[in-house]
N, C-alpha and C positions, 0 to 999 in steps of 0.2 A: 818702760812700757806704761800708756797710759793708764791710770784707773777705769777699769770697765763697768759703768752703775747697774747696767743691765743687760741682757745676753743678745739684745739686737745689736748693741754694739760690737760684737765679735764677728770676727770675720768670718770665723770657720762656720758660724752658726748662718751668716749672710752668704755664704758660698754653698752651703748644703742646704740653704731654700733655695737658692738659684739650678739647683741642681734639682732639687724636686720639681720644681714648675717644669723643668725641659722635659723630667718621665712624666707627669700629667700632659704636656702639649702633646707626647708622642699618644697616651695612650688615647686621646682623643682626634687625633687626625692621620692616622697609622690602625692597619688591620688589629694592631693590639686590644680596640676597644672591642672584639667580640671575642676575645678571648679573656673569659673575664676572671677567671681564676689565676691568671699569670698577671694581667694588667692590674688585680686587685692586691698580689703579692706585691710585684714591685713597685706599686702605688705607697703601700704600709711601707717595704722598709727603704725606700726613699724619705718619706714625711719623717722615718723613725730616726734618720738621723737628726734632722735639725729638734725634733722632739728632744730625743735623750741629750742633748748641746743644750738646750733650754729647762728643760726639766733640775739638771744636775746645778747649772748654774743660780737658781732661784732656792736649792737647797740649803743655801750660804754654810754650806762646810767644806772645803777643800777635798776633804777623803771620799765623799761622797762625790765630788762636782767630779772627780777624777772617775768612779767607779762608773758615771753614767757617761762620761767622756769615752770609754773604754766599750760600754756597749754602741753606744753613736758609732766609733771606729768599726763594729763588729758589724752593724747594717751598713756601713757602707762596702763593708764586703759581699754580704748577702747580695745588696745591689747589684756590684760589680756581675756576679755569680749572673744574676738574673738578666743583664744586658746583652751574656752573653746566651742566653735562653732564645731572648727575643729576635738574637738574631738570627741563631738557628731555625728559629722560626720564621723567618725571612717578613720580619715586621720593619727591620732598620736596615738603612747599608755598613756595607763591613765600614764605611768611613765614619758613619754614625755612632758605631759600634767601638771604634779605636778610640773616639773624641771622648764619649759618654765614660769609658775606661780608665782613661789618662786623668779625666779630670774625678773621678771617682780613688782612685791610686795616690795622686797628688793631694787631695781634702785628706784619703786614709794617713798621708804622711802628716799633715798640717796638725791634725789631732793629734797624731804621735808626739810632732814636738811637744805642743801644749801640756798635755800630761806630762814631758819628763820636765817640762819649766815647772809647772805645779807641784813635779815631787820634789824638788829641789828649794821651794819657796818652807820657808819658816809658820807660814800664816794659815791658820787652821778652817780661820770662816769667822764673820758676823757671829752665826752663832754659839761661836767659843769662846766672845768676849767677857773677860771678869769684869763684870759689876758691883764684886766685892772688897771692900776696902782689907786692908791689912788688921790685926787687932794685937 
């Protein structure tokens, strides 16, 4: 695996904005946008996954990048949860609704791997490096 300098280069973090921008397009050209306390939920925990992916990653400690990796995974359930709101609410079609899902399901796996790569890595984070010589 390559070295990642910073969290735009991750994929799952590039996959969960692309995934955000498609719940913004809906709630803005779809009945969702008057409905603003659903459209304002799954607005937050759409953006909350590519947040917690960025956030945890600039932490530069692994146990941490993991712990907000693990919440990021938990909005993209909330999401999922919520697409399926919208549809009951006949804001999306049910194909809409399958797409928005799968690819919601498939990111929750993607992050799964990543954490158990991460629990498995030796390397703590940047900021666990010793600076101190031996005496």
């Amino acid at each position: 695996m390559a070295t990642i300098k910073k969290f735009e280069d991750l994929e799952i973090w590039q996959e969960a904005r692309r995934l955000s921008k498609e719940i913004i397009r809906l709630s803005k050209s779809t009945d969702l946008k008057g409905d603003f306390r659903l459209r304002n939920q799954i607005k937050a925990s759409s953006g909350s996954v590519m947040d917690n992916i960025a956030e945890g990653f600039e932490r530069d400690g692994n146990l941490e990048f993991r712990q907000f990796l693990s919440t990021a995974k938990a909005s993209a359930g909330e999401t999922r949860a919520q697409i399926y709101r919208i549809f009951d609410n006949e804001y999306i079609t049910e194909e809409e609704m399958s797409k928005l899902v799968s690819d919601y399901e498939t990111l929750s796996r993607r992050i799964a791997n990543f954490i158990n790569y991460l629990n498995k890595k030796e390397f703590k984070g940047t900021k666990f490096r010793e600076n101190k010589q031996e005496t």
